[in-house]
N, C-alpha and C positions, 0 to 999 in steps of 0.2 A: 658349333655344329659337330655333331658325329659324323666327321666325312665318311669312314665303313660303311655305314649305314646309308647314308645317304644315296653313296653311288651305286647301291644294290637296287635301287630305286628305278637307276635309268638302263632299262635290257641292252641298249648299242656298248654301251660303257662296261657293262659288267661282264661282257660277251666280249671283250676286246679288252684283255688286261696289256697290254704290247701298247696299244693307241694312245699317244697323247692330244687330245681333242682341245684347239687351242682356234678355234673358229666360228664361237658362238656369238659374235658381232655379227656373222654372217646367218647364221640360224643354229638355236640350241639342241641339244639332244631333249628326248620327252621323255618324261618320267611314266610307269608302266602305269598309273592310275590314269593319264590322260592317253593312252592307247588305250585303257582295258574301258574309257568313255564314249571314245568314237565304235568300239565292238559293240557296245552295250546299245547303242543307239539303232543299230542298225537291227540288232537281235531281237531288242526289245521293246522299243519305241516308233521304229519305220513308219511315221505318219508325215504329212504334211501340218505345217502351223496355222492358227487363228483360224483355218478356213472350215474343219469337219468338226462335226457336234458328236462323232461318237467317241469311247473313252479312249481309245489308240489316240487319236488326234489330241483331246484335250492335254496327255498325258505329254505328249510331246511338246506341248505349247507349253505347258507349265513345265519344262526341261529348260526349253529356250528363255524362257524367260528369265529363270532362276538364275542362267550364265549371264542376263542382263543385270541380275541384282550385283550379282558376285562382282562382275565390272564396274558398277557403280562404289560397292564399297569399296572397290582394289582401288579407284582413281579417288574416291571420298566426294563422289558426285550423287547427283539425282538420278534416278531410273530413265525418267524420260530424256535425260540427256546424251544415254548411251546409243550410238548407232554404230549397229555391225555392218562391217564391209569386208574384203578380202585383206587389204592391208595398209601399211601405209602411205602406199602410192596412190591406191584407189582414195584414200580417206582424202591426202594433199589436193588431187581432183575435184571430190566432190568440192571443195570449200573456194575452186579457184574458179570452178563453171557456175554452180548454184550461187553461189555470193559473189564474187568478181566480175565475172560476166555482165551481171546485172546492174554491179555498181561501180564498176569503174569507166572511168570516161578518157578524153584524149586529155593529157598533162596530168594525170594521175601518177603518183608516185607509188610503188612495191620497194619497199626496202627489206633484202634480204643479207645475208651475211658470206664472206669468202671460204667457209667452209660447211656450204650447206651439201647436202646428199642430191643426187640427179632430181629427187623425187621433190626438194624444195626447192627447184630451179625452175625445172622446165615445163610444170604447167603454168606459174604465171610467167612463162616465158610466152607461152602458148595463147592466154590468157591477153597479156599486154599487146600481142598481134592482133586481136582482133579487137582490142580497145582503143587501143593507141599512147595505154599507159606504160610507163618506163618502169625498168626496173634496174635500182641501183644496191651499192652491197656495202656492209660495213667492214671494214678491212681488219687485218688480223695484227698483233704485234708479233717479233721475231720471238717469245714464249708459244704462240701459239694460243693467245685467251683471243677476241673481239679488242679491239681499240676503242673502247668508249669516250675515250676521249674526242671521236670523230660523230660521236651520235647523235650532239646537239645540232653539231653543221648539217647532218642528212635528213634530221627529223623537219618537216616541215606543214604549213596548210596544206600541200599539197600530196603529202603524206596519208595514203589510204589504208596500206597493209603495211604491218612487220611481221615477218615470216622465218623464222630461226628455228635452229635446231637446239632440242635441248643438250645432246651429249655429242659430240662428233664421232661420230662413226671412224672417224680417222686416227687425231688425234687423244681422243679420249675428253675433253676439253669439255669440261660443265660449266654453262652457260649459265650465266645472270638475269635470268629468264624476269624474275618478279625486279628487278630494279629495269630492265632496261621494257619489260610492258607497261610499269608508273609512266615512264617517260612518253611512251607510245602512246597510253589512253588522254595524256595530257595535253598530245599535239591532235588526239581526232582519229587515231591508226586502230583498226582493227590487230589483235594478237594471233596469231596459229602459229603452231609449238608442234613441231618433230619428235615426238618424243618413241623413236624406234628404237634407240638403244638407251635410254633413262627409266623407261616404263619396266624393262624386265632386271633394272641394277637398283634404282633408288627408289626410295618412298618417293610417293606421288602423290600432291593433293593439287587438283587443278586450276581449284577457285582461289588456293596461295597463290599458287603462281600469277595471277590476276592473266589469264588466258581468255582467249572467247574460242577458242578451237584448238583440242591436242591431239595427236594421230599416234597409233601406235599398230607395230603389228603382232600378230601372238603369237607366229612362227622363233619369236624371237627371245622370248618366255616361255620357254617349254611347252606350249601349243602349238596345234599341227597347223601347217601351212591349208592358206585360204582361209582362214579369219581374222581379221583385225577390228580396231574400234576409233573410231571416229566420236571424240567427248565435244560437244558445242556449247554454249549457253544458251539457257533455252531462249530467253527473249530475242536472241540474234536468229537462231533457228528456226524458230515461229513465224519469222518473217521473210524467208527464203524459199526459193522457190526450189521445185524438185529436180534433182541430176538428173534421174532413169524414169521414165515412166511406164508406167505397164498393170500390173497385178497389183496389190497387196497397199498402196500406196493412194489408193482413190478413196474418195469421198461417195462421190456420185460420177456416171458420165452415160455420157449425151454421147448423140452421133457429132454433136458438134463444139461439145465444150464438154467440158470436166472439172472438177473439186477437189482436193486434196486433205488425205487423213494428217491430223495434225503430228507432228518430231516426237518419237523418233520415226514411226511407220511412214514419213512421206519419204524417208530418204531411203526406205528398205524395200524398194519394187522386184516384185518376182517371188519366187521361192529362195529364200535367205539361203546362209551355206547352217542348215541346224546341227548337222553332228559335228564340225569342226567350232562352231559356236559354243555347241554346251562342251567340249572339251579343252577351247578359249576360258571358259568358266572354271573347270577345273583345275586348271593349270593357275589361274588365277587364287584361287582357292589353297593349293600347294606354296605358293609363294609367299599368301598372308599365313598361314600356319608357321611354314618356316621363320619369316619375318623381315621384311625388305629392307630395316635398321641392319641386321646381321648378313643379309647378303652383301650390301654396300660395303660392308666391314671386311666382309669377306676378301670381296676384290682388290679391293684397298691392300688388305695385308701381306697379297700375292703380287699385287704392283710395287709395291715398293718392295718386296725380295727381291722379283724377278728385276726391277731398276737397278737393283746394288750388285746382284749379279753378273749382270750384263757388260759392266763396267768393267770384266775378267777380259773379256772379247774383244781382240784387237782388231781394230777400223770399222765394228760396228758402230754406227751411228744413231741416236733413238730420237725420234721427234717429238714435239708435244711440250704442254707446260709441266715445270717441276710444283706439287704443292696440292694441298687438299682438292683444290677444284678439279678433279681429272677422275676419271672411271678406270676400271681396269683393260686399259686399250694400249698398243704398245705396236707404234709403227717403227720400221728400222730399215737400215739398208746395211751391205758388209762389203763394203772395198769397189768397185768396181764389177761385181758380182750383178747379174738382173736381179728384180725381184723373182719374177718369175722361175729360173734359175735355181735361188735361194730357197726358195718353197721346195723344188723337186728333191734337192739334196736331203732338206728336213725330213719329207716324207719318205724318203728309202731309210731313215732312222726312224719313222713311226711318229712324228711328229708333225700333226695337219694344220699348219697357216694358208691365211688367204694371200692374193699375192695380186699386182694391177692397181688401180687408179682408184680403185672401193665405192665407186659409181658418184667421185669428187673430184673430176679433173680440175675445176677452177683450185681450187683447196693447192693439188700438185701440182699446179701452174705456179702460184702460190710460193711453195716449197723451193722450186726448180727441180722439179723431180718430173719424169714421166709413169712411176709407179714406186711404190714400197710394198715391203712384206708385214706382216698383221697378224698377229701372236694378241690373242682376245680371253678376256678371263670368263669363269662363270663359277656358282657355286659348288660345284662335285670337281673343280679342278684341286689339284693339292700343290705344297713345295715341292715334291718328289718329281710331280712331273714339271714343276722350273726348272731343274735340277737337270731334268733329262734334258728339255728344252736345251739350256744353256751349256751342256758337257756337249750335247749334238751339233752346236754351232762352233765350239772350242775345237772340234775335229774338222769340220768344215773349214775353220777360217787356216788352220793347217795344211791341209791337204790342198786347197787353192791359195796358200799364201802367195803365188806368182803374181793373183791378180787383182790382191788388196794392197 
C-alpha cells in the first residue's frame, strides 16, 4: 500500500501529523469518502426508506440498499441475510432475545469462551436468567489461544449455543472459528461469532466459517458510529421471532394480532439508521478496493516490528499468543506502572492507547491483571509511528525506573 497516500485519505490523521493513533480496537478513524457519504445523504437524499413512492424517497431506498449489497459482498453472504443494527452489542442482543429467549429452556447450556468482550457475556447472561439456562466458558491456555483440548468435555446434548469471539479485542488471539463450529453443529449448538475486531482486519466469509450468526460493528471499519450488521442464516432467521416491534417490520396488524415482513425487514423496526448505513457501505467498499488480504498483512507486519521492538523496553511485559493466529493487538503492562497511568504518560508524547479492563474483565481475571494498556494497529499506521511508540515508552520506563 501507498501509506502517503493513503493516510491523506483520513482528515483526523492528515490534520494531526504529531498523533500517533494507536486505538482503532476501540474505533477507527474515517476515511473523507465515508464523511463526504453521511454529507451527501443529508444534502441530497434526506428521505425516509421503503415507505414514499416519490423520487427523493425511492432514491434513498436504493442508497440503503446498495450499503446492503456492499455488506453482503464485504461478508460473501446473501442480501437477505444482511440486517442493519447500531452495533455489535445490539446485533449480540438481538440473537440472545429473538432466538434464545424463545429457545432456551431450564438445563440448557451457552457455551462461551474466557476471553469474550462484555457484549458476548452479558446478554446470554441476561438471557440464561430468565431461562434458567447456564452458561459456561472455554478456558484459555497460558499462550493465550482457547484450550480445545477442553471442548469435547463442554460440548454436550445439552449444549444450545456456542458464542465466541472471533479476534479478542484483547489479546489479539484468532479463533478457530470454522473447526471449533464443525464441532458445535455436530453436538446440536447453534454458532454466533463476535466478529467486531476480525470483520475490519481479516477477510471474512461467513458461510466458511460455518456460523449461523456474525455481529460486527462499522465504527470499527472506518464507518461512523451507529451502524453495524448483524449476518444470520437465513433458514435460522426465517424462523425467529422479532426483537423490536414497531414500524417497518409488519406484515399486517390488527388491533389485536400482527404479522411479520419476512429477514431482513422483520428485525429492522422503525426508521433504520440510513445515512450511517449507506456510509457502513461505503467504508465497506474502501476496504474491498484496498483488499482485506493486504490489510491483514498489513497489521501483521507492524505486529511483529512493534513485538521485536518492544523487547528494547525494560519490565515491559506483552500478553497474547506468539505465531500467525493473532491480529494486530498488543496488550502490555511496564513495571509496577497503572495502566491507566501508562496511557497518560504516552499521550503527553502524542501517543493515543486505550487503557482498563477493554470491557473483558473475566479475560483480566484471567491474566491476574486488573487492567492493561492497548496499543492497536490499523492500515494508515506506519513503523515510524512504532518507532515513536516505542522510543516514548524507552523514556518513560527511564524516567520512572523507581517503580519498575
Amino acid at each position: 500500500m501507498d501509506l502517503s497516500a493513503l493516510r491523506e485519505d483520513f482528515p483526523l490523521i492528515a490534520k494531526n501529523p504529531h498523533l500517533v493513533y494507536l486505538d482503532s480496537a476501540a474505533t477507527s478513524q474515517k476515511p473523507k469518502r465515508v464523511i463526504e457519504a453521511l454529507k451527501r445523504y443529508y444534502e441530497e437524499l434526506n428521505a425516509n426508506v421503503h415507505r414514499g413512492a416519490y423520487r427523493l424517497s425511492v432514491a434513498a431506498t436504493e442508497a440503503y440498499e446498495e450499503a446492503r449489497r456492499r455488506m453482503a459482498r464485504f461478508l460473501k453472504a446473501e442480501e437477505r441475510e444482511v440486517i442493519f443494527v447500531r452495533n455489535t452489542t445490539e446485533a449480540m442482543n438481538l440473537v440472545a432475545y429473538a432466538w434464545g429467549l424463545r429457545n432456551l429452556k431450564e438445563g440448557d447450556e451457552i457455551l462461551v469462551t474466557e476471553m469474550e468482550h462484555h457484549a458476548g457475556l452479558v446478554p446470554w447472561h441476561l438471557v440464561a436468567g430468565l431461562t434458567g439456562a447456564r452458561v459456561k466458558a472455554i478456558p484459555l491456555t497460558e499462550e493465550g489461544r482457547l484450550d480445545l483440548s477442553a471442548l469435547d468435555g463442554l460440548l454436550s446434548e445439552r449444549t444450545r449455543v456456542v458464542s465466541l469471539v472471533h479476534m479478542s479485542n484483547v489479546l489479539g488471539t484468532i479463533n478457530p472459528v470454522a473447526e471449533i463450529a464443525k464441532k458445535a453443529k455436530a453436538a446440536g449448538a447453534l454458532v454466533v461469532v463476535d466478529g467486531a475486531q476480525s470483520a475490519p482486519h481479516l477477510p471474512v466469509d461467513v458461510k466458511a466459517l460455518g456460523a449461523d450468526f456474525f455481529a460486527l460493528s462499522g465504527h470499527k471499519m472506518l464507518g461512523p458510529t451507529g451502524a453495524g450488521v448483524l449476518w444470520g442464516r437465513y433458514e435460522v432467521l426465517e424462523g425467529m421471532m422479532p426483537f423490536l416491534g414497531g414500524g417497518e417490520m409488519i406484515r399486517e396488524v390488527f388491533v389485536d394480532r400482527s404479522t411479520y415482513a419476512p429477514p431482513p425487514g422483520r428485525f429492522e423496526a422503525g426508521t433504520p439508521p440510513i445515512a450511517e448505513a449507506i456510509a457502513l457501505g461505503e467504508a465497506a467498499q474502501y476496504l474491498m478496493e484496498v483488499g482485506m488480504e493486504r490489510v491483514y498483512a498489513h497489521d501483521r507486519a507492524l505486529l511483529d516490528y512493534a513485538l521485536k521492538r518492544l523487547e528494547e523496553v525494560p519490565h515491559l511485559r506483552v500478553y497474547g499468543p506468539q505465531g500467525p493466529d493473532r491480529g494486530g493487538v498488543i496488550p502490555f503492562t511496564l513495571g509496577r506502572l497503572h495502566a491507566h497511568d501508562l496511557a497518560t504518560f504516552l499521550d503527553e508524547e502524542g501517543i493515543a492507547v486505550r487503557a482498563g479492563h477493554h470491557c473483558a474483565q473475566p479475560l483480566h481475571r484471567r491474566l491476574g491483571l486488573a487492567a492493561t494498556a492497548r496499543a492497536s494497529f490499523y492500515l494508515y499506521n506506519t513503523k515510524e509511528e512504532v518507532d515513536r511508540f516505542v522510543e516514548a515508552l524507552l523514556r518513560i520506563a527511564h524516567k520512572y525506573r523507581a517503580w519498575l
